[in-house]
C-alpha positions in Angstrom: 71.6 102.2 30.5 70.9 100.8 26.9 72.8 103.5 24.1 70.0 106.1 22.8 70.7 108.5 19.8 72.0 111.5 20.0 73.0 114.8 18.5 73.5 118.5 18.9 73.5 121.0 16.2 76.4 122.8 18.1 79.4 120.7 18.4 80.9 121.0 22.2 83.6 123.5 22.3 82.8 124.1 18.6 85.0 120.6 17.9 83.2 117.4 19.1 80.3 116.5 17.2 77.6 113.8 19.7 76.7 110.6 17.9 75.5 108.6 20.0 75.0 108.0 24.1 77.3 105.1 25.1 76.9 105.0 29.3 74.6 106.9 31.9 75.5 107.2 35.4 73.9 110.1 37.8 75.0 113.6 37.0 77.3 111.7 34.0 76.2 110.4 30.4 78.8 109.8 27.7 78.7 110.1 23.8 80.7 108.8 21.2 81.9 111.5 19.0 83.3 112.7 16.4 86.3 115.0 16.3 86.2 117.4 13.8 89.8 119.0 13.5 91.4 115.3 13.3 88.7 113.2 12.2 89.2 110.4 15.1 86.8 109.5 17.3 86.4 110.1 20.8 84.8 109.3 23.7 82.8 112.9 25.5 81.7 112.5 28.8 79.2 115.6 30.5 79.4 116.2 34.3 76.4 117.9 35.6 77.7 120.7 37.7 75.7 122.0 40.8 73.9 125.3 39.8 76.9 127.5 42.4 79.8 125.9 40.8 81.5 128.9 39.3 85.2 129.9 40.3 86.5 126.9 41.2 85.0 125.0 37.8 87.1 127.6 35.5 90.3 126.3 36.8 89.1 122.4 36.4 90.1 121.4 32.6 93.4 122.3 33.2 93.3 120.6 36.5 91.9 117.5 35.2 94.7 117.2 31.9 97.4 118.0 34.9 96.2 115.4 37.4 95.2 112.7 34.0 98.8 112.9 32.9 100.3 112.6 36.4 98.3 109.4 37.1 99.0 108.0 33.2 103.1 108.3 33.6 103.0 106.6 37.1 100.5 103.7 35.4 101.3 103.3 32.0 98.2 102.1 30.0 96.2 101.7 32.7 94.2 105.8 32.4 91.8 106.8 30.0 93.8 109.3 27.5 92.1 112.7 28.3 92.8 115.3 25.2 90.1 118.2 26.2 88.1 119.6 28.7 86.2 122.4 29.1 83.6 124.1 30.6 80.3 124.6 28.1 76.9 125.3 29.0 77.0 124.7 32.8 78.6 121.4 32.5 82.1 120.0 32.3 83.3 117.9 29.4 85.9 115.8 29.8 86.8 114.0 26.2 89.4 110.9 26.1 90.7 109.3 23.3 88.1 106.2 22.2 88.6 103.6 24.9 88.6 100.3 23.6 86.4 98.7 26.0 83.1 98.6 27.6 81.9 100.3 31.3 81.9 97.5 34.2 78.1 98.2 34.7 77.2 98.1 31.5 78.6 94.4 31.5 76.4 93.8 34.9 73.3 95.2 33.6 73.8 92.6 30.5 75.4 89.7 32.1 74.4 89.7 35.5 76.9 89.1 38.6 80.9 88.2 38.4 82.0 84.9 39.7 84.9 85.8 42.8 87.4 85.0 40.6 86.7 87.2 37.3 85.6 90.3 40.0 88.8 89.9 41.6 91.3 90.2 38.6 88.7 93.3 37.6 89.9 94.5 41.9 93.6 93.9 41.0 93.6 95.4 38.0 91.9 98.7 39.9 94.0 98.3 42.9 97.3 98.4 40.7 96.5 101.9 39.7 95.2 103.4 43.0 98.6 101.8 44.1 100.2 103.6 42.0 98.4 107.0 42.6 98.0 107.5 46.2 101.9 106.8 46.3 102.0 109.9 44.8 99.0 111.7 47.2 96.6 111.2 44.3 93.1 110.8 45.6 90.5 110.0 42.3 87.4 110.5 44.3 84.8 109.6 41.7 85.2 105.8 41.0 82.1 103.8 40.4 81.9 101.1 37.5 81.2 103.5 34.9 84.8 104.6 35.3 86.1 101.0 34.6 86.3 99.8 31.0 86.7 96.1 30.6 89.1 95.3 27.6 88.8 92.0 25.8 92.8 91.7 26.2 94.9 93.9 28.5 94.2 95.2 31.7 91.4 97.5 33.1 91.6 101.2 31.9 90.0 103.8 34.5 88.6 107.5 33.8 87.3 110.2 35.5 90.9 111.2 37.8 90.8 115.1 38.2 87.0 116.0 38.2 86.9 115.4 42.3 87.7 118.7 44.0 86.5 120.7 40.9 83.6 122.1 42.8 82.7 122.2 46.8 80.3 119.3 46.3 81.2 116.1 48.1 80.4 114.0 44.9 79.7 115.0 41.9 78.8 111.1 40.0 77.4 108.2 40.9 76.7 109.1 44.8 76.1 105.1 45.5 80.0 105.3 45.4 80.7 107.7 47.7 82.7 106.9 50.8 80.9 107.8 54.3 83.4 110.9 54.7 82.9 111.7 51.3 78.8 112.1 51.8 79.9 113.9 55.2 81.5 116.3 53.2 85.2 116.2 54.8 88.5 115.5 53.3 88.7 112.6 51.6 91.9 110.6 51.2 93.3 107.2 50.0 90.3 105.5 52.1 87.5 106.9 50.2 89.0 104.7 46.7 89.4 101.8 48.9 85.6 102.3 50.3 84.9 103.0 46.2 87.2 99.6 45.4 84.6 97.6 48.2 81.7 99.0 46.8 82.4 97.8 43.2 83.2 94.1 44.3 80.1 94.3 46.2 78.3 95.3 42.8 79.8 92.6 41.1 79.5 89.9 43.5 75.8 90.7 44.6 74.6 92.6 41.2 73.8 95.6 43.0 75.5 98.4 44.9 75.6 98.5 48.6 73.6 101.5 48.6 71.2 102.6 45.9 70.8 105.8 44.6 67.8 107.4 46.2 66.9 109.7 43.1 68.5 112.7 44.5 72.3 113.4 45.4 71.7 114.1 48.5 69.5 111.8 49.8 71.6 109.1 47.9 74.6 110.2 50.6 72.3 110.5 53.3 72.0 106.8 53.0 75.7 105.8 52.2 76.4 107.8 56.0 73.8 106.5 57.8 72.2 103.2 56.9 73.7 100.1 57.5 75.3 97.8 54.4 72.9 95.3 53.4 74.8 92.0 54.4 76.5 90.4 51.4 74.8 86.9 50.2 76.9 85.9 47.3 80.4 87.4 48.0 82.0 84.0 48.9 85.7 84.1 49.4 85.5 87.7 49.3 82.9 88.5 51.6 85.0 89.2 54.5 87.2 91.4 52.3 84.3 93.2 51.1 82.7 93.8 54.4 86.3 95.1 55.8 86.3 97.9 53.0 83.1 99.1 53.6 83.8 99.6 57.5 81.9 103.4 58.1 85.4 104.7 59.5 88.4 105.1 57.2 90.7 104.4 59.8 89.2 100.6 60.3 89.6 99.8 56.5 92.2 97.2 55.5 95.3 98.7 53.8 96.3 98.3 49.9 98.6 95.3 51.2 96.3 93.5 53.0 93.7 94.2 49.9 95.8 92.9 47.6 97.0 89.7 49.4 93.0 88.5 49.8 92.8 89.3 46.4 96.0 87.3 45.3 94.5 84.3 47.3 90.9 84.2 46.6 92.9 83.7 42.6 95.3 81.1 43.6 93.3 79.2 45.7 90.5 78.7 42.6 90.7 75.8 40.7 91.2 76.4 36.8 91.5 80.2 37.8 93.5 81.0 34.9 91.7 83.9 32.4 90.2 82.6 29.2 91.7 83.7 25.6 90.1 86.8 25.5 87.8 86.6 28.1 89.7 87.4 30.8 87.2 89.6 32.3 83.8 88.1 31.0 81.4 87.5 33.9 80.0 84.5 34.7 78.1 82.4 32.1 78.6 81.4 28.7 78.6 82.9 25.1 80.0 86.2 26.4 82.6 88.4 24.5 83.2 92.0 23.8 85.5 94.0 20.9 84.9 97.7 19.7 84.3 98.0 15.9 84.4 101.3 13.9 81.9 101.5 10.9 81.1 104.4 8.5 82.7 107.5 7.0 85.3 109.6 9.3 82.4 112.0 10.3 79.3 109.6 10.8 81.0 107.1 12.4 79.4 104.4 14.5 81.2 103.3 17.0 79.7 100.4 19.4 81.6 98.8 22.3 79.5 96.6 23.8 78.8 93.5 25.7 76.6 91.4 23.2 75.7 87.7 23.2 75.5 85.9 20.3 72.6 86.3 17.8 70.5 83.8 20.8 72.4 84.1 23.7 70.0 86.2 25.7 69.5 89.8 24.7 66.7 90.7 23.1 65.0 94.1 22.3 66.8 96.1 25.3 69.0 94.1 27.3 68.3 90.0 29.4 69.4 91.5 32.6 70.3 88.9 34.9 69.4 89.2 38.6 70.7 92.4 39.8 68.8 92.4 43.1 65.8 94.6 44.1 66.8 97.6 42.3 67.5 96.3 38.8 64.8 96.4 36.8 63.8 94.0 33.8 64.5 95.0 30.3 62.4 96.5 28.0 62.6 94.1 25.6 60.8 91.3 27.5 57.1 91.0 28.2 54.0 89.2 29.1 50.7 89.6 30.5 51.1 85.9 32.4 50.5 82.3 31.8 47.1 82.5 31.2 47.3 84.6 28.8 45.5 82.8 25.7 46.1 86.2 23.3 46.8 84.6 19.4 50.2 83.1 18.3 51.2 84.3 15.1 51.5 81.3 13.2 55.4 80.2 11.7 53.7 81.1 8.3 53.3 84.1 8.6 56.9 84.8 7.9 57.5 81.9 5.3 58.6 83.1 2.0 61.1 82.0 -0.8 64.6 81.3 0.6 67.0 82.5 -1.0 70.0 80.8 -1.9 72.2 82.3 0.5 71.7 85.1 3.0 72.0 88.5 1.0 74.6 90.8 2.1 74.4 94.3 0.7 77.4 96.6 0.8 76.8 99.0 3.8 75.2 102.4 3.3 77.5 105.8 3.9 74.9 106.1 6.8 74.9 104.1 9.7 71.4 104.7 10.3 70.7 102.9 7.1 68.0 103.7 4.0 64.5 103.8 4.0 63.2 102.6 0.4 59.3 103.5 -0.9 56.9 100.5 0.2 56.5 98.0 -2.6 53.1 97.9 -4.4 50.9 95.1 -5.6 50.3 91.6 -3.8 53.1 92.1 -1.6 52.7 96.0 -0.6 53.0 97.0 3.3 49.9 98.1 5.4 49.8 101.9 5.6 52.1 103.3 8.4 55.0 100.9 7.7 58.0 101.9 5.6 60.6 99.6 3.7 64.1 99.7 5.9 67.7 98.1 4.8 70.5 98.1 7.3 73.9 98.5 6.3 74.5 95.2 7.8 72.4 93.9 4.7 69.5 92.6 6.4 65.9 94.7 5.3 62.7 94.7 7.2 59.6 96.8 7.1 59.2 99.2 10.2 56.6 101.2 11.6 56.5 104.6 10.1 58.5 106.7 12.4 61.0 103.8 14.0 64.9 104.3 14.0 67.7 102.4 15.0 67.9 103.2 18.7 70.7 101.2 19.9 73.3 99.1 17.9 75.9 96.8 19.6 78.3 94.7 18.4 81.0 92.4 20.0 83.1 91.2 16.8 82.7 91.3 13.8 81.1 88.0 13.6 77.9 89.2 15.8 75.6 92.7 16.7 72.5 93.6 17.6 69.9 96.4 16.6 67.4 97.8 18.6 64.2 99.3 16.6 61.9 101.9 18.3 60.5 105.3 18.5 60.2 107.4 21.4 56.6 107.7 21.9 56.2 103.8 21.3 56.7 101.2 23.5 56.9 98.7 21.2 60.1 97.2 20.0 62.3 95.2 17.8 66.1 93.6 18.2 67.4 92.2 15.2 70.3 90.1 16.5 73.2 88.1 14.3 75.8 85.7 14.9 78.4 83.6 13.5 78.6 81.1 16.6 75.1 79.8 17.1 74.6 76.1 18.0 73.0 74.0 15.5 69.6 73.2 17.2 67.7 76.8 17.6 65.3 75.2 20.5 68.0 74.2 22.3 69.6 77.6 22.2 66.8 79.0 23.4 66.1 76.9 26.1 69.7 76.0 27.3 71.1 79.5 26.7 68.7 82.2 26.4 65.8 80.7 28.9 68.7 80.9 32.1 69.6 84.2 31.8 66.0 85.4 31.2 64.9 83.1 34.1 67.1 85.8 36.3 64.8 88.8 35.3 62.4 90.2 37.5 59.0 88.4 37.4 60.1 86.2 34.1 57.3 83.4 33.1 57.7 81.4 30.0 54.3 81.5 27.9 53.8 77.6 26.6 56.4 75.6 25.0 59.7 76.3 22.7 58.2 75.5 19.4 60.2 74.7 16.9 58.9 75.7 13.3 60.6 77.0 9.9 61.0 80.4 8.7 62.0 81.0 4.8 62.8 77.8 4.5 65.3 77.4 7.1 65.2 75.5 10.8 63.7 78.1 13.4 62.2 78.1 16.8 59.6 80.0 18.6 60.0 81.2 22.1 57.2 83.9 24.0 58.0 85.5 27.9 56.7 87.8 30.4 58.5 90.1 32.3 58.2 93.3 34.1 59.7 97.0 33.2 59.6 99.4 35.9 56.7 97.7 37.1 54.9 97.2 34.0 54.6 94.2 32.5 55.9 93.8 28.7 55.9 90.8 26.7 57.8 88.9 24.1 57.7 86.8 21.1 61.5 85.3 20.1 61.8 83.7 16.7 65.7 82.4 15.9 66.2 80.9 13.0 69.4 79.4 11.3 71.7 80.3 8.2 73.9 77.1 8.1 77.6 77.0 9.1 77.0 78.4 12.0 75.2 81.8 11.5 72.2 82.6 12.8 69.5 85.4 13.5 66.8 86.2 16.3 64.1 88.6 15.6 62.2 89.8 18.9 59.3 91.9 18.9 58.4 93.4 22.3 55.0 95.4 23.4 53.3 96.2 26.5 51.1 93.2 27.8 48.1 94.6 27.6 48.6 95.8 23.8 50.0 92.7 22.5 46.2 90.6 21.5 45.6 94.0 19.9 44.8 94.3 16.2 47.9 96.9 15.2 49.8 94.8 17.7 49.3 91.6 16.3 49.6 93.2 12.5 52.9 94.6 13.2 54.3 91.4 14.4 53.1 89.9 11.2 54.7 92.3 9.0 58.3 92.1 10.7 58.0 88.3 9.8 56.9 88.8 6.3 59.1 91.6 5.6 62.7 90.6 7.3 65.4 89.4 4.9 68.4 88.3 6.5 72.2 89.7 5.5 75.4 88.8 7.1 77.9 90.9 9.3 79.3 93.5 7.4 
């Protein structure tokens, strides 16, 4: 679910121009944007519509702005601001105002499962503005935690109210959310968001819906009406809350009183329940916290909202998913080809050069992709294939010829992350900074990165943390193994350390059985040789 670049020479509804991909669900992917007529940004969101969706889908923008506003005047701040939809190509677009917060999966994916506590404030929060709407007969129909953005302050805000109804599909999103009368195709009522409100505490609690999407829409429902829930294992306080909403008849569901009460209680009877500054949503472990940041020009704007852990805290080239149960799968960014594996280390020299007297920071470019500059010549030239890159954060690296920033996140100013890759490589690089890193760099991997990694499907450490220097400056080594949709990818870490502080991890990814091999290994050595570290701008 990782952000991917986009773009489309045709801006939607000859206004919104794509950036960049910010959340996929089924049937559902979203885009930052840019509006054109005022120049602010926006959040576009594309619902795939079923190929004989045509009356009833002419009349849906104007049913979604009328239903959006209803449900934002009876819950104040609580409702994604719609501005637009339309109907282009085949697909609705619904466009909000930028929300300032990140989707609950996306936070899962990252950060693994919620502790009782954090999931049920995320439950209240949800249940105050179903509360409020289905007082006033307003069903939303499509909740799934890509319609919840978690805020660093404030309560929840929730999207997607007026696209249910739009066609005579049961669901048109995320399916694995559906209520059983929903996938049966009858009328749905208060219920189904209550079902919708069990299956998103189940997520969070056991890292994986109750029912997982089978590929196809209908077969996804097939298995919402018919299967039985898997039992919960790690629901705790809630589990018999859980289990209540997810009762196969409506009519056996516990009310929005008695909902809120087990919630209420499961939070007064915690010890030290009491949010965090800022953090009043984080999920469970450590070094977690999320703000939205706006970089650029008006019109090439960047904007990333995303759960990111400090410059060592666990994500490297895609994202350190924590145990999401059977149907997560392990990121991208971690690999190996096992313990046995004997392929060569590249030695801590092979990045060692001259340290500067501070880390460089270069103003940012007007491009948020950054600048490619010619390869150097002489002694220090690049191999052929590999081009000179500077980011507008100020760090510069060499890269592969064809590579492009595929997936930028940042959580304060103080910290991002930048994801390196092409399409038709498997290879990859994250380039992560922060502000808050501890002052031993073994000990952040091993006491802060290593657990979360530990959670990932099929993870194996490859030797020891080795601590080493790099331009100068303290540094440690760390190499894993992992799987990625059944393949199995491997990993070599290298954090190093700034002073006061700040702090970088470089992490090169590739395929297990590529990484002994000679461009492999070459590349690897060239990232090290190349990288010169910046600061945040």
């Amino acid at each position: 679910m990782g952000w991917a670049h986009a773009s489309t020479d045709r801006p939607v509804a000859g206004r919104y121009r794509l950036v960049e991909i910010t959340h996929r669900e089924t049937n559902r992917v979203s885009w930052y944007a840019d509006d054109l007529r005022t120049g602010r940004p926006c959040l576009a969101t594309r619902t795939e519509l079923p190929a004989d969706a045509v009356e009833g889908v002419r009349r849906a923008p104007s049913g979604i702005l009328r239903t959006t506003e209803n449900v934002a005047r009876l819950c104040p701040d609580r409702i994604a601001d719609v501005v637009d939809a339309v109907v282009e190509g085949g697909c609705l677009w619904t466009v909000t105002a930028w929300i300032d917060g990140t989707p609950l999966d996306e936070i899962l994916l990252q950060r693994g499962t919620f502790a009782p506590v954090r999931a049920a404030r995320v439950a209240l929060d949800l249940l105050d503005v179903l509360d409020a709407a289905h007082a006033e007969a307003v069903t939303h129909g499509e909740l799934s935690p890509g319609q919840l953005h978690l805020r660093e302050s404030g309560p929840v805000i929730v999207s997607g109210y007026g696209v249910a109804g739009t066609t005579s599909a049961p669901r048109l999103t995320a399916p694995s959310y559906a209520a059983p009368e929903q996938a049966r195709n009858e009328q749905v009522g208060p219920a189904a968001d209550l079902w919708a409100l069990g299956a998103i505490l189940y997520t969070m609690l056991e890292g994986r819906p109750p029912f997982r999407d089978r590929g196809r829409v209908v077969a996804t429902l097939r298995g919402v009406e018919r299967l039985p829930l898997r039992p919960p294992l790690r629901c705790g306080p809630l589990t018999q809350l859980v289990t209540g909403l997810l009762r196969k008849e409506p009519r056996e569901r516990p009310g929005r009183q008695v909902v809120r009460d087990m919630l209420t209680r499961v939070l007064s009877e915690a010890p030290g329940a009491g949010p965090e500054p800022g953090e009043a949503y984080a999920p469970a472990g450590p070094g977690w916290k999320r703000k939205s940041v706006l970089v650029g020009t008006p019109l090439a704007v960047l904007a990333v909202t995303a759960a990111v852990v400090a410059a060592t805290t666990g994500l490297p080239g895609g994202e350190d998913r924590a145990d999401a149960g059977p149907t997560a799968s392990a990121s991208a960014s971690a690999g190996g080809t096992g313990a046995a594996d004997t392929a060569p280390r590249v030695p801590p020299s092979a990045g060692a050069a001259p340290p500067p007297s501070k880390a460089p920071s270069s103003p940012p470019s007007s491009s948020p992709s950054g600048s490619a500059s010619p390869s150097p010549s002489g002694p220090g030239a690049l191999p052929a294939g590999f081009r000179a890159y500077r980011a507008p954060e100020g760090f510069s690296v060499a890269l592969p010829e064809g590579w492009e920033r595929q997936r930028t996140s940042r959580a304060t100013e103080l910290s991002y992350r930048v994801t390196f890759g092409a399409d038709d490589d498997p290879r990859t690089l994250a380039v992560t900074y922060s502000e808050r890193v501890g002052p031993d760099p073994v000990a952040v991997w091993r006491d802060t990165v290593e657990p979360g990694l530990s959670r990932a499907d099929a993870y194996q450490r490859i030797g020891v943390i080795e601590a080493t220097t790099y331009q100068g400056r303290e540094a440690a080594d760390m190499e894993w193994i992992t799987t990625d949709d059944g393949a199995r990818v491997r990993t070599f870490g290298r954090g190093f350390l700034l002073g006061d502080g700040r702090g970088f991890s470089l992490r090169w990814t590739t395929p297990a059985a590529d990484w002994a091999s000679a461009d492999s290994q070459e590349a690897l050595r060239t990232v090290l040789r190349t990288f010169r570290p910046g600061t945040a701008s």
